[in-house]
N, C-alpha and C positions, 0 to 999 in steps of 0.2 A: 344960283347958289354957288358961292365959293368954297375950293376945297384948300385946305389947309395941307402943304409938302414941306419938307425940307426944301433948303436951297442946293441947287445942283455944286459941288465942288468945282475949284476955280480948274480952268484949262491949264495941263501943264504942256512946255512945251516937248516937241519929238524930240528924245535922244535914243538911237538903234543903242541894242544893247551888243556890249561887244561878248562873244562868246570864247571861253576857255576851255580847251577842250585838255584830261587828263594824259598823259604822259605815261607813255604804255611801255611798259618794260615787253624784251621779247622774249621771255618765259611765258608773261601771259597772251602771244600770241599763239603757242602750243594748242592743241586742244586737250579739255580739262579729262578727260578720258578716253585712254589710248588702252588698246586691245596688247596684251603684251604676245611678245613672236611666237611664245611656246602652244599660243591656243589657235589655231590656224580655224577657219572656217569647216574646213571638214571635219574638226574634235565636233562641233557640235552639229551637224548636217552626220555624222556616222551614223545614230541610231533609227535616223528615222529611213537613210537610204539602205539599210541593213534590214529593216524591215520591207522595204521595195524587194530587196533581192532577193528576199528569203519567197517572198510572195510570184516573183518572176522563175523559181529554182521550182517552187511548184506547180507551179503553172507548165514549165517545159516536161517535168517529169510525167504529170501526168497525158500531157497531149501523146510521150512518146510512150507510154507506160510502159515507163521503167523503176514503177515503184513495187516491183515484187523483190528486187534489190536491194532489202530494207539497212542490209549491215554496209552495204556503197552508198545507197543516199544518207545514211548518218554518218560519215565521213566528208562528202560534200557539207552536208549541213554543220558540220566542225567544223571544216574551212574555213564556212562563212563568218562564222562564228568567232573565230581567230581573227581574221580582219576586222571584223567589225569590233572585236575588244583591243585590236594594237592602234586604231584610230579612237576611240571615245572616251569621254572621262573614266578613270577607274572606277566610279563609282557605279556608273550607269551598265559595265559590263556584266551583271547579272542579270540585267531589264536585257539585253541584248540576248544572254543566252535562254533566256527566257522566250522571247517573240522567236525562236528560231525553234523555240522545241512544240510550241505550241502548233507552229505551222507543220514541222515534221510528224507530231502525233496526232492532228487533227486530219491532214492529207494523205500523210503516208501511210501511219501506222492502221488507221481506222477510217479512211477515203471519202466518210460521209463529216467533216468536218466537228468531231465527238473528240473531247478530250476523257483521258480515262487515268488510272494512276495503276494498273497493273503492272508487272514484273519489268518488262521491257519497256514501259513507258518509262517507269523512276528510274531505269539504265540509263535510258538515251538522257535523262533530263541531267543524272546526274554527270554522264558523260559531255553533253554541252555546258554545264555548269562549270567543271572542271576545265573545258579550255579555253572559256572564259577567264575563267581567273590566271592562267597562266598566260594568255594572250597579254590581261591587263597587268600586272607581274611584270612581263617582259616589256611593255610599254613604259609603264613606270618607272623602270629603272633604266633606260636608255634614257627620257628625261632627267633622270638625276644626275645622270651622266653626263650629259649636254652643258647641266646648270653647272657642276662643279669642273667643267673644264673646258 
């Protein structure tokens, strides 16, 4: 039985093909996304090592129990609190005084890991709240500062 094909196309012959390669300006050898200088690796690595050290402050406290010093370890835990709002984005400085009061009202205030919202608790919360926002305030405006001069 014969089968019915087309005919194969005629052979052409070899010619390499020659290649043009584009012509690169050297803007576009930049890379197309550049981290700018005001945002350093630790603005965003703050909140989470903020929360390590909030965890490591308790941990010492209680090994050494020194938490019957509750109006000292809330000034430690402002400390932290302050740093860790003069490095992070402003925005995130209330998540920061937040994990700092949680850990303080869960270990120190009440040692079995219980948060509560009684007198001294909405103190301390609003007292780490507060230098939070002054922490990030004063961060803030040393970056505007930076920028405008």
């Amino acid at each position: 039985m014969t089968t019915f094909h087309r005919p194969a196309p005629p052979l052409r012959p070899y010619r390499p093909r020659t290649t043009r390669f584009p012509q690169v300006s050297p803007q576009a050898t930049q890379p197309a996304h550049r981290v700018p200088p005001d945002r350093p690796l630790a603005r965003d690595l703050a909140l989470p090592l903020g929360a390590v050290g909030a965890a490591l402050l308790v941990t010492a406290l209680l090994l050494t129990g020194e938490t019957a010093h509750t109006s000292a370890v809330l000034a430690l835990f402002a400390l932290l609190t302050l740093a860790v709002a003069l490095r992070t984005r402003p925005a995130l400085a209330p998540v920061a005084a937040l994990v700092s009061w949680m850990f303080y009202d869960g270990f120190v205030l009440h040692q079995h890991a219980e948060l509560a919202f009684h007198t001294p608790d909405r103190t301390s919360l609003l007292i780490l709240l507060l230098t939070a926002a002054v922490g990030a305030g004063c961060a803030a405006e040393v970056r505007g500062v930076r920028r405008r001069g």
